[in-house]
C-alpha positions as MATLAB code, in Angstrom:
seq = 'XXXXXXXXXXXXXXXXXXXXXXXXXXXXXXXXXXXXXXXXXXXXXXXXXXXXXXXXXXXXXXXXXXXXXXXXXXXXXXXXXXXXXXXXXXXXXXXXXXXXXXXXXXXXXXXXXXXXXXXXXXXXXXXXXXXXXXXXXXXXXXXXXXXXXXXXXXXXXXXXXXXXXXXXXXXXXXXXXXXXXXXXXXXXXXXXXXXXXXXXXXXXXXXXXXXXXXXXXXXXXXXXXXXXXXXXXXXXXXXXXXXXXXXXXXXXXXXXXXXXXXXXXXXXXXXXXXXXXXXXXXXXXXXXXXXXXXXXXXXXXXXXXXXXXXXXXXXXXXXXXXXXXXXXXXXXXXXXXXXXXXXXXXXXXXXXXXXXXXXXXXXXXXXXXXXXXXXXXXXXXXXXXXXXXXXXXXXXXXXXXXXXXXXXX';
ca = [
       0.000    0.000    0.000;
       1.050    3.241   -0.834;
       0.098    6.476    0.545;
      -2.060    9.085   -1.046;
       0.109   12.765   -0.796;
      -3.402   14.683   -1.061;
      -5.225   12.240    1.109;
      -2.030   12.729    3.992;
      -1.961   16.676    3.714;
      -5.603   16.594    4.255;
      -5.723   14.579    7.694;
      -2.741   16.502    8.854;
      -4.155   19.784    8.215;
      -7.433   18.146   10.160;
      -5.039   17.419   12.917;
      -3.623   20.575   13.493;
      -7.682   21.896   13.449;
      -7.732   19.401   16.376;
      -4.749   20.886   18.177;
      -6.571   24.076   17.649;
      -9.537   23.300   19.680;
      -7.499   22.997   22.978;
      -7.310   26.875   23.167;
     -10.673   27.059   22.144;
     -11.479   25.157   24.978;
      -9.231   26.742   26.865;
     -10.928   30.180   26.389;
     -14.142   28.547   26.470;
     -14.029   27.292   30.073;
     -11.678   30.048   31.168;
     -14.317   32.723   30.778;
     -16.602   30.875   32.529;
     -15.326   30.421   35.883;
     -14.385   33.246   38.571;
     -11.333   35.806   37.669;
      -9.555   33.887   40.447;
      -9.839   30.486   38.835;
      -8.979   31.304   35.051;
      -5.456   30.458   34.792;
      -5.492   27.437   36.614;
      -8.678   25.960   34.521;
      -6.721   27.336   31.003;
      -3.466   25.305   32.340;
      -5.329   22.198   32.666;
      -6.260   22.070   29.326;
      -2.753   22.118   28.028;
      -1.621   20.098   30.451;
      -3.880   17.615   29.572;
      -1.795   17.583   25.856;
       1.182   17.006   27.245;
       0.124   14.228   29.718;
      -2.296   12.575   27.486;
       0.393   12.895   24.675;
       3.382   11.125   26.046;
       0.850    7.931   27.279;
      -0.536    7.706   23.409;
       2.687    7.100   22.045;
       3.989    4.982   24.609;
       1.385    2.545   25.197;
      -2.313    4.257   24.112;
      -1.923    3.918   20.373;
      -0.841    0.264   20.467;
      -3.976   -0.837   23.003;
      -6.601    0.970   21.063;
      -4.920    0.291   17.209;
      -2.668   -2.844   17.641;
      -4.076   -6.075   16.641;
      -7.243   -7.104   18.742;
      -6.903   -9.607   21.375;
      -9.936  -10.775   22.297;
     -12.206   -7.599   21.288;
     -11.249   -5.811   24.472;
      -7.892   -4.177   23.535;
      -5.136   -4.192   21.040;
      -1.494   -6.018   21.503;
       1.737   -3.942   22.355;
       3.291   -4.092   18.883;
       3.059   -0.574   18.379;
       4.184    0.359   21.894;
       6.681    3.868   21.444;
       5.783    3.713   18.217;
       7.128    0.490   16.698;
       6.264   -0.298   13.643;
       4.317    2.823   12.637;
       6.181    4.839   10.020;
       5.315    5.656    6.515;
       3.401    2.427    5.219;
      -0.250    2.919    5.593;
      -2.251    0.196    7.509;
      -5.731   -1.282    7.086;
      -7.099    1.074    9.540;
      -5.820    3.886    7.217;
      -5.343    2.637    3.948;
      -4.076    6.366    2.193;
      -1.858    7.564    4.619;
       0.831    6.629    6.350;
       0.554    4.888    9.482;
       2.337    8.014   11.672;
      -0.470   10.570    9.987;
      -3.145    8.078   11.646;
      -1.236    8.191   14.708;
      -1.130   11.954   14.751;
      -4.458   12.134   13.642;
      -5.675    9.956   16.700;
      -3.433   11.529   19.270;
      -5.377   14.773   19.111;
      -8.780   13.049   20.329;
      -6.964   11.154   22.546;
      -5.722   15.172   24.161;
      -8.925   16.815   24.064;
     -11.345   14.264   25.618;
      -9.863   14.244   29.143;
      -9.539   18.410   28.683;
     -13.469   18.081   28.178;
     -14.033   16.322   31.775;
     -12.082   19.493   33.226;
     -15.552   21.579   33.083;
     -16.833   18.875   35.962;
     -14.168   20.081   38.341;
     -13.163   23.486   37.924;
     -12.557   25.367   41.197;
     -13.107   21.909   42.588;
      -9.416   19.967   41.956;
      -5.915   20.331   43.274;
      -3.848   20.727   40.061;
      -1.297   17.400   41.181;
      -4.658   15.402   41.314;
      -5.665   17.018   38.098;
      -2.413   15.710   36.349;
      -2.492   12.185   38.098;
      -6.484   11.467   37.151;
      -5.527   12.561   33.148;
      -3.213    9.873   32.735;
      -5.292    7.338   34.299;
      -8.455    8.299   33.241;
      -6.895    8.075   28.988;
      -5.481    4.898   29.567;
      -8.422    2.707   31.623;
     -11.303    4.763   30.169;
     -10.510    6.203   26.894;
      -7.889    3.810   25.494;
     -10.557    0.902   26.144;
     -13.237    2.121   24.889;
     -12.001    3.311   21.800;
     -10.437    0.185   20.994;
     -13.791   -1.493   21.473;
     -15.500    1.235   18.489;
     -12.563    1.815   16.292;
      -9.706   -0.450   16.710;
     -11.411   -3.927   16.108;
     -13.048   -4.344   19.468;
     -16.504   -5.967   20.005;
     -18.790   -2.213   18.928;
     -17.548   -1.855   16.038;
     -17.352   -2.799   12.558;
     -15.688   -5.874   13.470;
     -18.164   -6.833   16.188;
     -21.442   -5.498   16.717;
     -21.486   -2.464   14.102;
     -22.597    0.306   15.650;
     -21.082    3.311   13.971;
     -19.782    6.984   15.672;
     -18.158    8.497   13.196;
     -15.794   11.182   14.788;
     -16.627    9.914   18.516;
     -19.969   10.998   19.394;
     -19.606    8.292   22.094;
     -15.785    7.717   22.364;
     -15.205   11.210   22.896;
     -18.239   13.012   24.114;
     -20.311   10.928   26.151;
     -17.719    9.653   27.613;
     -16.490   12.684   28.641;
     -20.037   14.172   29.813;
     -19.837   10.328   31.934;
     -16.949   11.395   33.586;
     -17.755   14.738   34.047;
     -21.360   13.088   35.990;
     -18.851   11.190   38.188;
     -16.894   13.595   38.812;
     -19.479   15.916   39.921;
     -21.076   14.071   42.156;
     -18.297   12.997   43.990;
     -16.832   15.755   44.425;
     -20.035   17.414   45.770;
     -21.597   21.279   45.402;
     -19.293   24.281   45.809;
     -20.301   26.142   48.625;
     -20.199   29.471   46.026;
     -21.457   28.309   42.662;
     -20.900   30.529   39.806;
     -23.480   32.940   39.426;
     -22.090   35.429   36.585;
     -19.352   34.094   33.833;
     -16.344   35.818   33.903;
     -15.997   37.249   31.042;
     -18.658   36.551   27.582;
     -16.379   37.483   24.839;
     -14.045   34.855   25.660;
     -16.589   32.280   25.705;
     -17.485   33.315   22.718;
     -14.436   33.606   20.890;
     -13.209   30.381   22.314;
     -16.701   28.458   20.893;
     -15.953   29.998   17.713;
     -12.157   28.490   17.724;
     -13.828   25.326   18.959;
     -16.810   25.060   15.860;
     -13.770   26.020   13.395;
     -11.307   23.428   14.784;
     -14.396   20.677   14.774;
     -14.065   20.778   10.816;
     -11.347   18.845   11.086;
     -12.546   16.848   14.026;
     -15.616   15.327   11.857;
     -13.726   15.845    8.188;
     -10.646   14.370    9.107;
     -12.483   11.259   10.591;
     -12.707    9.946    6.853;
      -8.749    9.790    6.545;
      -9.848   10.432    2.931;
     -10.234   13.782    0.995;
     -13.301   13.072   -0.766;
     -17.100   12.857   -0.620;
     -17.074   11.490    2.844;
     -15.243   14.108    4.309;
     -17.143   17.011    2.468;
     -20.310   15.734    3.781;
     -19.040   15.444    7.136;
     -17.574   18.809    7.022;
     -21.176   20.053    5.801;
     -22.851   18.501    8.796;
     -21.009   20.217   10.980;
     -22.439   23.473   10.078;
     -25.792   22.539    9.920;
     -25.750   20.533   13.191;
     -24.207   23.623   15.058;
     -26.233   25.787   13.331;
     -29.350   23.899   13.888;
     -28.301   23.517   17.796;
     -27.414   27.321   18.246;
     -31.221   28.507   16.470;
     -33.052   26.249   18.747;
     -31.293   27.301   21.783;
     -31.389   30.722   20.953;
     -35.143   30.526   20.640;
     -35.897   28.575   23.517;
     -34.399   31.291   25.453;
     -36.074   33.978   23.757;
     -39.220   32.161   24.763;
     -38.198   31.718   28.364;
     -36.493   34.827   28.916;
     -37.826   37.372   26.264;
     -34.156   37.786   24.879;
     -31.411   35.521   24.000;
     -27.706   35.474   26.104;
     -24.288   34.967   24.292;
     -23.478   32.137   26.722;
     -26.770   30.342   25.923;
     -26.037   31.288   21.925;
     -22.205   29.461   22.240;
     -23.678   26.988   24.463;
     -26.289   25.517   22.100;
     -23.771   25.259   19.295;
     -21.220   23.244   20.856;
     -24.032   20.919   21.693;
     -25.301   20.991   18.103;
     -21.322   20.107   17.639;
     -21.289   17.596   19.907;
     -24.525   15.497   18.698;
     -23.697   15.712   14.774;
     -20.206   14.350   15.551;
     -21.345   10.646   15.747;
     -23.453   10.849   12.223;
     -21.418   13.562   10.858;
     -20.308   11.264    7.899;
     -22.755    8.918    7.675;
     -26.062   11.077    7.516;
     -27.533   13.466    4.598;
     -27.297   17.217    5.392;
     -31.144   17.144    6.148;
     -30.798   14.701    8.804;
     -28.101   16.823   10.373;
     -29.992   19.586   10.862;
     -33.000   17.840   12.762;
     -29.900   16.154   14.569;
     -28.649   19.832   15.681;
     -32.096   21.113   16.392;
     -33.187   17.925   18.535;
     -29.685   18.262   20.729;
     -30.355   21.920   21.071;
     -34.161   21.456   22.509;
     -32.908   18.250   24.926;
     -29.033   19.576   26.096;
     -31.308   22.742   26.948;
     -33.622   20.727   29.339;
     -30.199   18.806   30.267;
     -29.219   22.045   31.356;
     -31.811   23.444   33.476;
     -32.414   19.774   34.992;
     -29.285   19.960   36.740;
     -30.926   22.403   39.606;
     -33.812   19.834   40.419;
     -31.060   16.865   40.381;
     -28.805   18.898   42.531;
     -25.385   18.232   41.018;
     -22.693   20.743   40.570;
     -21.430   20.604   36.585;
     -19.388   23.595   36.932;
     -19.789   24.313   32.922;
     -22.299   21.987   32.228;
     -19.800   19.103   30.699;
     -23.257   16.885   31.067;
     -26.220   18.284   29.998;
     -23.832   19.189   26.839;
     -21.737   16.436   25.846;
     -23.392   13.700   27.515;
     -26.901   14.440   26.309;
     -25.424   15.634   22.873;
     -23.297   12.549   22.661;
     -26.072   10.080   22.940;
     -28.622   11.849   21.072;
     -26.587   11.894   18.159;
     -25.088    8.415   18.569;
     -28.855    7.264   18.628;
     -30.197    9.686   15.595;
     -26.829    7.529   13.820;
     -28.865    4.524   14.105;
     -32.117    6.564   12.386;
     -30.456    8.269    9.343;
     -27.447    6.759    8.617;
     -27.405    6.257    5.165;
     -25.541    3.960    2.669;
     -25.721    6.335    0.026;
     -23.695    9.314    2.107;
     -21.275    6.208    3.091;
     -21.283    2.886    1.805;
     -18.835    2.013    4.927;
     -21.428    2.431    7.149;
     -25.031    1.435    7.859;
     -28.337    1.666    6.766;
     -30.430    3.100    9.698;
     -33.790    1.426   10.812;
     -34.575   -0.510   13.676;
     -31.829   -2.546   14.041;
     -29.317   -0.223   13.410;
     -31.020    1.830   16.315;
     -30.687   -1.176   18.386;
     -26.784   -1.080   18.012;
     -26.340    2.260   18.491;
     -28.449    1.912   21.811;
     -26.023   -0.936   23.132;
     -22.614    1.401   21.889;
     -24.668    4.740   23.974;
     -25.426    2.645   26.936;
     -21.665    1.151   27.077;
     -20.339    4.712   26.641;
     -22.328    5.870   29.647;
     -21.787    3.087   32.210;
     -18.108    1.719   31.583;
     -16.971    5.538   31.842;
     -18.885    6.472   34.858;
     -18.365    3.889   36.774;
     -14.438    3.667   36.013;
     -14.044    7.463   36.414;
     -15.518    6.937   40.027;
     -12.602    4.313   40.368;
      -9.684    6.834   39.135;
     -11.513    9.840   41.288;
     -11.234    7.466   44.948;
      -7.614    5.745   43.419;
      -6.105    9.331   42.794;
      -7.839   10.903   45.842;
      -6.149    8.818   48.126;
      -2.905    9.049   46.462;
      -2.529   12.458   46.117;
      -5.844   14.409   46.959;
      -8.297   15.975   45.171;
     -10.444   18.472   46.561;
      -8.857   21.846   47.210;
      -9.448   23.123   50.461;
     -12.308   25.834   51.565;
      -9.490   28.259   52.603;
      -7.814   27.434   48.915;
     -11.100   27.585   46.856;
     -12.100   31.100   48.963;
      -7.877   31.934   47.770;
      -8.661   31.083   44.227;
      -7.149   28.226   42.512;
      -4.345   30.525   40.438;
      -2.770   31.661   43.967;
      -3.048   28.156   45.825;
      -2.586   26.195   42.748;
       0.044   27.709   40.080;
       2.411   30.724   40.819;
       1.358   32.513   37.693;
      -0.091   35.630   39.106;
       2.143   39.049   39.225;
       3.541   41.121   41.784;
       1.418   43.916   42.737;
       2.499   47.107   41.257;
       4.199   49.330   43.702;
       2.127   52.682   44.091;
       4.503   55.932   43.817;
       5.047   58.239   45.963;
       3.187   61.411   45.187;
       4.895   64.295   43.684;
       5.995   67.615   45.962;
       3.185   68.676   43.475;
];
């Protein structure tokens, strides 16, 4: 096999869109939280590359992409990157086998950096660092070995489809971020006021540019495939940022900029699943339907009483599974002959993959949160939290600016 040039520069350029969305998310969830706390929840993101980074090429790759053993994980022949150089693999047929590595790498980064939302204000940063690197390799590496890397839900097993990682990436993420909350408890000061709107909203815009490459990339091709995906993704977040916008309108007789970035990440976040498997049609009623339900997600979490900092679960949970189940509806053979023709019993599959996305990733993350708790600690305490996480935390902030004398003036 030989690689395609145009087929490589595409997925690399999709990568680096990838890599682009950590800022975005960085900004995102900075101007969210108090003044005191931005730094510290902007550092965790990029941490989270770094951390997340090193474990993918030493052992996360080879467990989710090496041969399958068993339909649970893949074999170590890829461990520091053996074997993976310029000769494209069955996985990724037109590029070389270090592109799909790359490629990989940066959804392997960002999904941890997603969870961070859960806990911000909440989490000593040495317990941030330690739960990252166990969280990608029991939680993440696992389950995407099981969708994309030969494992039992996936084309070699069961055949449910998610596309760009719908449930891989965002439900698992908005599972965590459920554990996370709830065992680490309510904040004793819950935001009331975001910290600053423009930031959100430039970082959502960074994030819906950067997700082009997310959902095009995902069809390690430059053709059809990837245009429709790419298509999708502006109709889903479209369709997810109108329907928010209105319901709020309704509800509060004007929209908000928050709500207005808000609803098209989760337009984002449900489309990514079906993103190259659906017609443009069927994305938009995907994007509208996560906008209405991640909107009720949203205000639920008052009457259910736990503390999602930046709402990590009524977003990318609910989004996830909506659009890994709307897969199931309007997946189409026509838009991809790889994938599925929806109906009933593609529904079924998708319901099994949603489920297994929820449950395994909940239920582990609760594991890492006691495991890294009582090796290191977790919570930051009231007298650091009333502090703010950037003095307690990181030693980032400047000196205060000496005030000069007054003039004989």
């Amino acid at each position: 096999m030989h690689a395609d040039t145009g087929d490589t520069a595409w997925v690399l350029l999709c990568s680096a869109l990838v890599f682009v969305m950590i800022p975005g998310l960085a900004l995102f969830y900075g101007g969210l939280v108090r003044s005191k706390n931005v730094i510290t929840t902007m550092v965790q993101c990029f941490v989270g590359v770094a951390v997340v980074g090193v474990v993918w090429m030493a052992v996360g790759f080879t467990l989710v992409f090496g041969a399958d053993d068993g339909g649970l994980l893949g074999n170590l022949s890829h461990t520091m990157l053996a074997d993976v150089g310029a000769t494209p693999t069955a996985l990724a047929p037109m590029i070389p086998a270090l592109a799909f590595f790359a490629f990989q790498m940066m959804f392997a980064v960002i999904t941890p950096a997603l969870i961070a939302g859960a806990f911000a204000e909440k989490m000593t940063f040495r317990g941030y660092v330690l739960f990252t690197g166990l969280w990608s390799i029991a939680v993440y590496v696992p389950l995407a070995h099981w969708e994309w890397g030969g494992g039992f839900l996936g084309a070699k097993g069961l055949g449910a489809l998610d596309f760009a990682g719908g449930a891989v990436i965002h439900e698992s993420a908005g599972a965590a971020a459920l554990a996370a909350a709830i065992y680490f408890g309510r904040r004793t000061k819950p935001v009331t006021r975001p910290y600053n709107t423009p930031m959100v909203l430039f970082g959502a815009g960074i994030l819906w540019f950067g997700w082009f490459g997310f959902n095009g990339g995902s069809a390690l091709t430059a053709g059809h495939v990837a245009v429709t995906a790419v298509v999708n993704t502006q109709l889903g977040a479209s369709a997810g940022l109108i329907v928010w916008m209105i319901i709020d309108w309704i509800r509060h007789r004007k929209p908000s900029g928050i709500g207005i970035a808000t609803g098209a990440i989760a337009g984002l976040a449900a489309i990514t699943p079906a993103s190259g498997y659906v017609a443009p049609w069927a994305a938009l009623v995907i994007g509208a339907t996560a906008g209405l339900l991640c909107h009720l997600a949203v205000r639920l979490k008052k009457r259910l009483h736990y503390d999602d900092v930046l709402d990590v679960v009524g977003v990318h949970m609910v989004g996830g599974f909506v659009g890994v189940l709307l897969t199931g509806i309007f997946a189409s053979l026509a838009i991809n002959a790889a994938g599925a023709a929806g109906g009933w019993e593609q529904l079924g599959k998708q319901g099994v993959l949603a489920f297994t996305a929820l449950v395994y990733p909940f239920a582990m993350t609760m594991l890492i949160l006691w495991v890294t708790d009582h090796l290191v600690g977790l919570r930051v305490t009231d007298a650091e939290a009333a502090e703010g996480l950037d003095l307690s935390q990181l030693d980032d902030l400047p000196e205060p600016v000496a005030t000069a004398t007054p003039s004989a003036w």
